[in-house]
Structure formats: structure tokens, C-alpha cells
C-alpha positions, 0 to 999 in steps of 0.5 A: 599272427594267430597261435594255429598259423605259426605252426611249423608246416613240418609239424602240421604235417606230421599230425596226421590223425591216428586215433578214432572217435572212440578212442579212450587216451589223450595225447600222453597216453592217459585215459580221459577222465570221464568225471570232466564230462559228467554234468555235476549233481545238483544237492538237494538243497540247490535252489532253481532261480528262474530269472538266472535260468531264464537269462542263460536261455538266451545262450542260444541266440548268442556265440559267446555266453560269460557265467563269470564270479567268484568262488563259490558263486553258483556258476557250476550249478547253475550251467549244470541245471540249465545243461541238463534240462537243454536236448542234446547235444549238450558237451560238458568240459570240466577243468581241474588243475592239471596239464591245460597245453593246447593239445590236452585241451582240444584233445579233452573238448574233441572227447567232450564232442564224442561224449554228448554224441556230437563226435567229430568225424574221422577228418577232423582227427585227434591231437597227438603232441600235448602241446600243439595241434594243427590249424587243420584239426581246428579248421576241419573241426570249425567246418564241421560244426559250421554245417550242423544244422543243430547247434552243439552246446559246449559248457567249459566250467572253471575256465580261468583254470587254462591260462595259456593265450594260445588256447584262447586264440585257437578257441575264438577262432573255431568259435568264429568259424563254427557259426550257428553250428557251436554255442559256448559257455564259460564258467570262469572267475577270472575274464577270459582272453578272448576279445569281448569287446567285439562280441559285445558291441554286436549283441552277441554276448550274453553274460551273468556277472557277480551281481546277478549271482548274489542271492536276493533276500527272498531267495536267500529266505528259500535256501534257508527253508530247503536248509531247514532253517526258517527265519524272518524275511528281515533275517534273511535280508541282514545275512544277504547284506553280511554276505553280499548274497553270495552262494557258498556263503549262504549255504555254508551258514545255513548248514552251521545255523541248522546245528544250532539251537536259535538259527536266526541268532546264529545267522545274526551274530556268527563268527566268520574267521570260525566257520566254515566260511572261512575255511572254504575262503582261506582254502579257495582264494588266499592259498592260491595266491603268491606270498606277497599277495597273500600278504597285501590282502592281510595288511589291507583287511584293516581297511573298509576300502584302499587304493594303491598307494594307501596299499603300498603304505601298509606293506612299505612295497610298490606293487599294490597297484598290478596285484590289486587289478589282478586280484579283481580280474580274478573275481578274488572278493576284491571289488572296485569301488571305482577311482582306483579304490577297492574293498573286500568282501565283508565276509573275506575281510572278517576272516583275514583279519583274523588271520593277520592276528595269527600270522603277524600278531600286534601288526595291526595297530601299526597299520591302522597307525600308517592308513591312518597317517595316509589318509590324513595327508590325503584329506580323509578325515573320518577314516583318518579317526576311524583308524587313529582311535583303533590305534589308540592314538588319541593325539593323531585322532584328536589333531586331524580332527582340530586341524581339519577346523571340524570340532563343530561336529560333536554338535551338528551333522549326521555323523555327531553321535558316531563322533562322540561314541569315537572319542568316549574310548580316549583316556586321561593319558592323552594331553595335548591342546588337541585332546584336550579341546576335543575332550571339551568339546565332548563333554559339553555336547554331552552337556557336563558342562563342569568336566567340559570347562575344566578341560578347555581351560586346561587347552587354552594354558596349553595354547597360550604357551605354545607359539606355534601357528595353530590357528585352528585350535585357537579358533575352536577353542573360540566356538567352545567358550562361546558354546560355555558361556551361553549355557552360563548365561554370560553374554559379554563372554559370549560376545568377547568369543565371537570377536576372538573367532573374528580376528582368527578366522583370517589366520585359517585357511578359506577352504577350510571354513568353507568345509566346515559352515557349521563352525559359522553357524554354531558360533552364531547361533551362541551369539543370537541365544546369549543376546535373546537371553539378554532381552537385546531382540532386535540384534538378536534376530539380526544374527539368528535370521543370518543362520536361519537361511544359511546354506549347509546342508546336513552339516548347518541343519541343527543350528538353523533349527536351532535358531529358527526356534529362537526367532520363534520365541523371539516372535512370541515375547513380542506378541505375535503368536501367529509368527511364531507358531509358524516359526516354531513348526519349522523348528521341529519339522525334522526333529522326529528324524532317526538318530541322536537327540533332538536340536535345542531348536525344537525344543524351543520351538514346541515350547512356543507351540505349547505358549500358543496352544494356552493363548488359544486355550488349546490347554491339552495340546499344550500339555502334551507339547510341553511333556514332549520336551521332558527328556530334552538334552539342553533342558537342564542347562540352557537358560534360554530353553529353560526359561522357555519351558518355564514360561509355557509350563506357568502360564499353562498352570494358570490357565488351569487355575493352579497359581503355586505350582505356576509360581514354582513352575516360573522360576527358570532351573538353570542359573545363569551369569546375567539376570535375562529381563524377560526371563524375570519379568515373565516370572514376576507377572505370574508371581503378581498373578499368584498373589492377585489371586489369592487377594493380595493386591499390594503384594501383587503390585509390590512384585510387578517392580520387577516387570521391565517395562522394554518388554511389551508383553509384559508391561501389557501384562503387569498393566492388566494386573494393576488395573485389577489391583485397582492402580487405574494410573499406574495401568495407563502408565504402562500403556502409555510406555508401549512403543506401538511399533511394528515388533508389537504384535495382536497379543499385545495389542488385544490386551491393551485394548482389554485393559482399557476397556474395563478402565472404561467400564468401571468409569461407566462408559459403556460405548468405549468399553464396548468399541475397545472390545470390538477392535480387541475381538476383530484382532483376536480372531486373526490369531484365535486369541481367547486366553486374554478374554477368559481371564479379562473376569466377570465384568466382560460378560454383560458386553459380550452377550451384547449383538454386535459382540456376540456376533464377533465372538461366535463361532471361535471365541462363543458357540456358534448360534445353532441352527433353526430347530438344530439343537445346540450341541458343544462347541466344535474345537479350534481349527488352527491357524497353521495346518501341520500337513501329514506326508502320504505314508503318515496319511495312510497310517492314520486312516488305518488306525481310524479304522482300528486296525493294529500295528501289526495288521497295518504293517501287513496292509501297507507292506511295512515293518513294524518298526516303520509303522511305529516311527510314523506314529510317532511323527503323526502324534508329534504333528498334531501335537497329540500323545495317543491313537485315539487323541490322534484320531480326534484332532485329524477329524477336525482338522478334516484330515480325515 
């Protein structure tokens, strides 16, 4: 039964109209307030959005139109310049905090009618009793209105100030009996009672809601400027974020930025809870709600987001869940998240906050403490963190971290350097098995290698001691010894971890070590560098390959790049450089990303490019690959990575015919437990090269004692030394060890082939010195090899200026012959193998710096920021291994990417 229905036929008989249309009282026998009729005025600093005056035209194609958002929004405004611009009859209704009972309210809008010069006629009559009127008044008024031929425009500005459901009821009802004869406007903060639904599903609703009010970064920009503020577009768009673009916000900062000496550094750095801000918020939504909402949305300003039930556990109460609705019903800066989460308003929440210091001081470490329990149980582990650090409660931060099996984190993930940030703030005062293995794991990801094992033997005493089931704890107290003894270069420690990793994995729960592959991954990885490092190669990539293509995501991703970056060494020691410059490629495609430092992987992986780039003679590539890892996080302590940049960094320095630095340049930094086999035969051949050099052949021989003769490469290499020393049979001794197997790649093979071809030579068989060369030649130029053929010496020569040489070399290894009557110009430089592709965005960056344009006018040409612009020149220099624009340039024409 409607709320004009159930009137008593006494009572709607006795309202019988008493008062003309012009009369000046309402049914108390007060004068209406003609300020509730006026449209308010526009400042001048009001902004004309189009596209919000261009949606609300379309009011008078439907019933029903919702100008619905919080406090502050713009809603008054914008009906108001949208109102004023429309012909008349335009009826404005302003509600304030008064008597809102149904015969006031029809008693104001009959007035409102009157007041635009749309006035009822004398039938339709006038409210007498405050809080009632007659179904006939609202049936003549309907009829009436049904028969204009022009329809009346009524704006009801701050609507969710009348909350009785009776005048919700009577107004739908002469809205759907007026017909095209009423269009209605409601300016609200809460949803009306009105069935929406219905209006909705048949197209006759129009709305603009708080998302379309929020303020774009462009006209955030514009409020600014008729504020007389001037800022960046990019200013403009970090206060439209702050504030979430709504309006009162913007204009109250504007107004504060104005009185300021650097506006733009105000709008960045203002204090919410001490600006005008916060009084408008404190005043229009926290003082009018009840008490014990008022305290809910002061406990809940300590979180980012809460549901319900992580509300209650912060007030110890059980009505979170109706006050929380509520809240969002009334547009009160309480947004749904969806799923029965909430956040606040970032600004609201800056400023109650604040508030709960004043109201409630030293509360707020206890609610961090309770969310923080909360969330933990619930399986919220970086927000459990997040609040046990701001609680200072380093042992509940450090045992969720454990128990949830994610102390691989500080190693691997998006989120790593935030972690390692999070746990720099714990004191020496928390201790237990739990801190002290995050403390551990700290320190080695920030590679303190002496704080760090000090710390993880002071967890494992504490382990050892407790006969508690902490299986997790144990289990990453296995990846951090294995993490320490690889940097040691111990692997029989190593592997003993990884056995003890083993056996406790079946003590974990599964899904935990289905959250977390990267714990997997990352003791893997350790495996696979300790067992490279130890010259086992084939086991070696046995295990890393597993990592390589394991799945993860984010979470995996630094140790697959890490380990693709071993299999490129891996590659490369066994003479494929081919392999391992694609290898290498796909270890560093990623590493110019944003964020904390680069992988070890690309490390290593630019140190095999920068090897390669010096087997192709490529030597300033080389150069500039190697300076790219000089500030490398793992350089100073991982053997293998170190032993890498020594290899490259010797070899390049021989190439350039400096033999001291190379030999200084071979002994690898890092000390390690277990002498590599590699690693000291790499370093002894450049020694023997250093004193072959320098004429001392026994000396040279003496140091190629230390070559072992499992490594291929360098018995290749130690054989070409001896057959300079002239030590023909100790050469062929050598050759003769290499196992001609498919891990023996074409650098091995070429040098062998050289070898034998100056043994051949020096006997006085040209024939076999020359056919020995051809299948050097034919091997090399798959792979661009010219290194072995620049250093072979002077007796090369007189058989490479033979035809069928001649011919095999031209082109990659010689000049090309020139062309008839084309005279000879210099060589055009290498192409390589694999051709590092450039994205779209880097492209145009790079056409444009051929055309030397600046940063500046690149960003304006592609519409970018500066910044922007710069980290794609950082990646093109990092792709074509260059460390300059006009470097750049260069190797794109050649590569005829340009």
C-alpha cells in the first residue's frame, strides 16, 4: 500500500486548499525561504566541464536523472551551470537540515513550481498539515504536469538530506504519473529510495556517479590555472591521484598552493590532516556520524583496505559489516573494493589518522598489532608485514614471513627491494630463530656476506635447540647455507644443503611450496653455479636447464635468468659461442627493467657477450659489455660471476696486446673454498700467453702445468702455446686428449684445426697446412670467429693470400675484393650472428636520434615524458651493446635497422 493511499479519507478530506499560489508561508506558518529556490552562484573559479554538461543534456530524454557523489563532488555546480543555462521552467529545490516531513517537502517543491513560473493551478491546492498531504493534491498536481506540453525541470540538490520513505513514495509516484510533463534531477550523496532498477532497465535513468565527477589530470591542470596556479601537467596528474580528483579537494589545495611560495612543491608534499582539507572532511562526513561510526572509521584509517570482519577486530565489536554499507551507501569516502573489502579515501585516510593520534593516542601500534594477527591468519602475508613492522613487532613480521616458506623473497620477485627496505628498520633486540634467519637472509641479499653467516648460525643453534615442528624455518635455513656456500665457492656444502632441503620438503605443507617455486628455483640455482664452478658441466646443466624452463612467473624470474646466464658460460667454456651469445641474450633481455639491481644472470650473461664480441674481434662492444657490469651486485662475491669478468676482461686485454694488465686482469677477486678447474686454467693460459710474449717460452710452458686437460678450450688453448714454444709433441699430446664430442663446440675445433696447420707448416706440408685452414676457415665463419686467425702469427699469411683462402676469408674475415673500377673502401663492420630486435617505442626513439633531435624534442614529437625517453635510451645502448648516441647510431646502420 503506497504512503498517499493509506491516508485516512477523514483527513484527505479536511485538506481542502486554503492558500493561493502566492501564498508566502508553509504549513507551520513560516515564510519560505527564497535562498532554497535560488540557483547558487558559480565562483569564479568554477570550471565548465563539457562532457559532464554534455551527459546531463540528456535529462530531457529521461524521468529520472542521479547526480549522485560524495561531499564536495561538484554536484551542486554542476546541476546549478547546467540549470541556468536550460529556458525556463527550471524549479530549483535546495535541502538543508531542517523539517523534511511530507507536507513541508511537497509544500517547498509546490513553491519551488510557483517560483521558476510553473505554478500549479488553484485545484491542485497547498499542504496544510506539516506532515501529511492528500493523495488528491498529488494526483491533481501529476495530471496537471502530465498535460504541459513543455516539460517542468525540477532539480532537488542535496536530496539525501530527506530521508523519510513516504516522500520517496509519493515522489515516484507523481514522477510516473506526470509523464513527459516533469523531468527530475536529484543531486545526492546517498542512493535515493526510489526503485532504480525499474528506471534503469528501460533506459529511463541517466546518471553521473563519482567516477565521472573525479576531475581528469587535464582539468585538474585547468582548476589550477583559474586558481592562478601554474604547474606541470605531471603535477597536476600526482594531486589527481592524491586526491582521486575529487573537486573540493583540488579547489581547497589550489587555494592553500596559491599562498605558497613553490605551489607545485605544496601540491606534492601538503599535509592533509593541516589543511583545509581536512577541515572540510572532518566537518562534512566524520561529525555527522554516530559515535561509534566515528570510531570505526578512525581504528580502520591504519589500513589501506578491510572487510568486515578484519574491521571488527580492530574495534572488538560486531557491527563493522551495516556500518561499513552504510557508509558506502552514503558516498561517506568509503569505496568498495568489491568482495566485502573497503578503502578509504586516501586523503580521508591521511586525515583520521591523524585524528586517532589526537583522540586515541598510542592506540595505533595496537591496531596494527590486531590487523596484523588478523591478516595472518587469514593468509595476507604482505599486509600482515606491512603492519607487524609499523607495530614494531619484529618477531610477528619475521614468523609470518618464515612460516608462510617466503624468505626467498629477499632474492627473487617484484617486491624484493620493498622487503629488504621493510626488514633494514629491525633492531638487534628482536631474537629469535625467525629474525634471525630473515636478518640472514638480509644481509646476503644485500651481499654482507660476514654479517649474514654470522646471523645464520646464530638461527641454526636456536634451531637445533627447539623441538618444535618448524619445518619451514629449517627449510630456509637450508636455501640460505646453500646461498652462503656458493658465494664461498664450497660446493660439497652446497650439495650437503640441497640434500637437507630434500628430506624437509616432505615435512612442509605442499601448497606452501606451491606458493612459493621460487624457494625451488633459487636452491637450484645454487646447485648449478656451485657444480659449474667446479668444472662438473654436464651436471651442471642438467639442474640449471630444469630452472631455466621452470614456470613462476615474476616470482622465478631472476633465478631463470640467472641460470640461463650459467648455461650461457656453460656454452661458451665448451666452445660454442653461438649457443652461448643466444643464451647470454635471453639472460639480459629483462635486466633493463625498472627497480632493484640487475640478476647475477645478466650479469654473467653480458660478460659471455662481451667473450664472444673478442673472439669476433668485436673489441669495443666488448669493452662497452664489460663496463656495463662494473657496478654489478653479486661482482665483488660470487666466484663464478667473478671468474667470468676476469675471463672477458683478460682476454680483451690480450686482444689489445696489454699481456700485464691481462695477467692481473686473470686472477679472479673473489676467494673461494674449492680451486674452480676452469677458472685456474683460464688463468694460467693467459699467464703462459704473457710470458710467450714477452719471450720466455719455458716460463710459459712451466705455467700451462695448471691448464687441465678435461677443460677442451683450454687444452686447445694450452696446445697452441706449446707448439709456439716449440713443444710440437706436447701440442699433439693435447690434441690428442680432446674428446671430439658433441659438448666441443667450432671454437675448439678451429683452434685445433690452427694448431695442426702451423705443425704442418713448419714440417713443409703446405697441402695439409692449407686444407687444415680451409676446414678452420669454413668452421669459423658460421660463427664469425676471427680471434684464433689474428693471433695464429705471421706464418698464416702467405696461405691466406692463397685463392681458395682468400676466398673463404672475404667478406667477414679479410675485405671483400672491391668491385671493378669501385675503389677499395674499409671494411663494413661484422653483422652478427644473432640480431638483438629493438621494440617499436625504442625504433622510433632511435630514428629520431639519427635525426639529432634532443631528448626534450623527442619527448614532444612522441608525446612522452623525458624520463620515458631516457630508459628506452638506456635499453637501445644496452641491446646494441653501445654506451653513446652517436655509438648507437652506427651499429643500427649496420645492422640496417636504420
Amino acid at each position: 500500500m503506497s504512503a498517499v493511499s493509506d491516508i485516512p479519507a477523514r483527513a484527505r478530506a479536511s485538506e481542502v486548499p486554503v492558500v493561493t499560489p502566492l501564498s508566502h508561508t508553509d504549513p507551520l506558518g513560516d515564510p519560505f525561504l527564497r535562498t532554497r529556490f535560488a540557483l547558487p552562484a558559480r565562483p569564479r573559479t568554477y570550471l565548465r566541464r563539457r562532457r559532464l554538461v554534455d551527459h546531463l543534456d540528456q535529462a530531457f530524454r529521461t524521468p529520472l536523472t542521479l547526480l549522485n557523489g560524495p561531499a564536495g563532488a561538484g554536484k551542486t555546480l554542476l546541476a546549478a551551470e547546467w540549470a541556468s543555462r536550460q529556458s525556463p521552467p527550471v524549479a530549483w529545490l535546495s535541502f538543508d537540515g531542517g523539517d523534511h516531513r511530507p507536507g513541508l517537502f511537497w509544500a517547498y517543491v509546490l513553491q519551488a513550481l510557483r517560483a521558476c513560473g510553473a505554478p500549479p493551478s488553484e485545484a491542485v491546492g497547498a499542504p496544510v498539515n506539516a506532515s501529511r498531504v492528500s493523495r488528491r493534491l498529488l494526483s491533481t498536481l501529476a495530471s496537471e504536469l502530465n498535460e504541459r506540453e513543455r516539460p517542468v525541470l525540477l532539480v532537488l540538490d542535496e536530496y539525501d538530506r530527506v530521508a523519510d520513505t513516504k516522500i520517496a513514495e509519493q515522489l515516484e509516484f507523481v514522477l510516473h504519473h506526470a509523464g513527459r510533463g516533469l523531468r527530475l534531477v536529484l543531486a545526492t550523496r546517498t542512493e535515493p529510495l526510489l526503485p532504480l532498477h525499474r528506471y534503469r532497465a528501460v533506459g529511463d535513468l541517466t546518471e553521473i556517479r563519482s567516477a565521472e565527477l573525479a576531475f581528469t589530470p587535464g582539468e585538474a591542470a585547468a582548476l589550477l590555472e583559474l586558481h592562478g596556479v601554474s604547474v606541470p601537467i605531471q603535477a597536476a596528474r600526482n594531486l589527481v591521484d592524491r586526491t582521486r580528483g575529487w573537486a573540493a579537494g583540488l579547489s581547497l589545495s589550489a587555494l592553500a598552493a596559491r599562498e605558497s611560495s613553490d605551489p607545485e612543491l605544496y601540491l606534492k608534499e601538503f599535509e592533509a590532516d593541516r589543511s583545509t582539507v581536512a577541515d572540510f572532511l572532518l566537518a562534512e562526513v566524520l561529525k555527522r556520524q554516530t559515535r561509534e561510526t566515528q570510531d570505526l572509521l578512525l581504528r580502520v584509517s591504519v589500513l589501506d583496505r578491510f572487510c568486515p570482519d578484519l574491521a571488527n577486530a580492530l574495534t572488538h565489536r560486531i557491527d563493522a559489516e551495516p556500518l561499513l554499507a552504510g557508509l558506502h551507501r552514503e558516498n561517506a569516502f568509503v569505496e568498495r573494493l568489491g568482495h566485502s573489502w573497503y578503502q578509504l579515501h586516501p586523503l580521508f585516510r591521511e586525515i583520521l589518522r591523524a585524528h586517532l593520534r589526537v583522540r586515541l593516542p598510542g592506540l595505533e601500534p595496537e591496531l596494527h598489532r590486531r590487523a596484523a594477527r588478523w591478516l595472518r591468519r587469514h593468509g595476507h602475508l604482505p599486509e600482515t608485514l606491512a603492519h607487524s613492522a609499523a607495530a614494531d613487532d619484529w618477531d610477528l613480521a619475521a614468523g609470518a614471513l618464515v612460516d608462510d616458506l617466503a624468505i626467498g623473497r629477499f632474492f627473487t620477485g617484484p617486491n624484493a627491494h620493498d622487503l629488504a627496505q621493510l626488514f633494514s628498520h629491525m633492531g638487534p633486540e628482536a631474537r629469535s630463530p625467525a629474525t634471525d634467519l630473515v636478518r640472514a637472509a638480509h644481509d646476503l641479499s644485500h651481499h654482507d656476506l660476514d654479517h649474514g653467516l654470522a646471523s645464520l648460525r646464530h638461527a641454526e643453534e636456536q634451531l637445533a635447540d627447539d623441538d618444535r615442528d618448524l619445518a619451514a624455518a629449517r627449510l630456509s635455513c637450508a636455501l640460505l647455507e646453500a646461498l652462503a656456500a656458493r658465494l664461498t665457492g664450497c660446493p660439497p656444502e652446497v650439495e650437503k644443503a640441497a640434500e637437507t632441503a630434500a628430506e624437509l620438503r616432505h615435512e612442509v605443507p605442499a601448497h606452501l611450496l606451491d606458493k612459493h617455486p621460487e624457494l625451488t628455483a633459487l636452491l637450484l640455482t645454487q646447485v648449478g653455479s656451485t657444480l659449474l664452478w667446479a668444472g662438473r658441466f654436464e651436471d651442471a646443466r642438467a639442474v640449471l636447464t630444469s630452472v631455466a624452463g621452470a614456470p613462476g612467473g615474476p616470482s622465478t624470474e631472476a633465478p631463470r635468468e640467472e641460470a640461463m646466464g650459467h648455461l650461457a658460460l656453460l656454452d661458451y667454456l665448451n666452445g660454442w659461442p653461438g649457443r652461448a651469445e643466444r643464451k647470454a641474450l635471453a639472460a639480459v633481455s629483462e635486466a633493463d627493467r625498472p627497480g632493484p639491481p640487475q640478476p647475477t644472470g645478466s650479469v654473467i650473461g653480458r660478460l659471455v657477450l662481451a667473450a664472444v664480441a673478442v673472439d669476433r674481434n668485436e673489441l669495443d662492444r666488448a669493452q662497452a659489455l664489460i663496463d656495463q657490469t662494473a657496478d654489478a651486485p653479486f661482482e665483488a662475491l660470487d666466484p663464478v660471476t667473478a671468474a667470468g669478468r676476469s675471463l672477458a676482461s683478460a682476454r680483451l686485454l690480450m686482444a689489445r696486446g696489454k699481456m700485464r694488465a691481462a695477467v692481473e686482469a686473470a686472477a679472479p677477486a673473489v676467494p673461494a673454498a674449492v680451486t674452480s678447474p676452469w677458472a685456474a686454467s683460464q688463468e694460467a693460459l693467459v699467464t703462459s700467453a704473457a710470458h710467450l710474449a714477452e719471450g720466455r717460452p719455458d716460463r710459459a710452458t712451466e705455467a700451462l702445468r695448471a691448464v687441465s686437460g678435461e677443460q677442451p678450450v683450454c687444452a686447445v688453448e694450452a696446445a697452441s702455446i706449446q707448439l709456439a714454444a716449440r713443444r710440437t709433441a706436447a701440442a699433439f699430446d693435447l690434441l690428442d686428449s680432446i674428446h671430439t664430442e658433441e659438448r666441443t663446440g667450432p671454437a675448439v675445433t678451429v683452434r685445433a684445426a690452427l694448431v695442426r696447420a702451423r705443425a704442418a707448416d713448419a714440417a713443409g706440408d703446405t697441402a695439409i697446412a692449407r686444407k687444415l685452414l680451409a676446414q678452420a676457415l669454413l668452421d669459423a665463419r658460421r660463427e664469425r670467429l676471427r680471434r684464433p686467425f689474428l693471433d695464429a702469427g705471421a706464418w698464416i699469411r702467405p696461405h691466406m693470400a692463397a685463392a681458395p683462402l682468400h676466398d673463404l676469408a672475404a667478406g667477414w674475415l679479410t675485405p671483400a675484393a672491391p668491385l671493378p673500377r669501385e675503389r677499395p673502401g674499409p671494411p663494413p663492420p661484422p653483422a652478427p650472428l644473432v640480431v638483438v630486435e629493438l621494440s617499436a617505442r625504442e625504433h622510433d626513439v632511435l630514428e629520431r636520434v639519427a635525426r639529432m633531435m634532443s631528448t626534450e624534442e623527442i619527448a614532444a614529437d612522441l608525446c612522452l615524458s623525458v624520463n620515458t625517453v631516457k630508459t628506452h635510451l638506456k635499453s637501445v645502448y644496452r641491446k646494441l651493446a653501445v654506451n653513446r648516441r652517436g655509438e648507437a647510431v652506427r651499429r643500427a646502420r649496420d645492422l640496417r635497422m636504420l
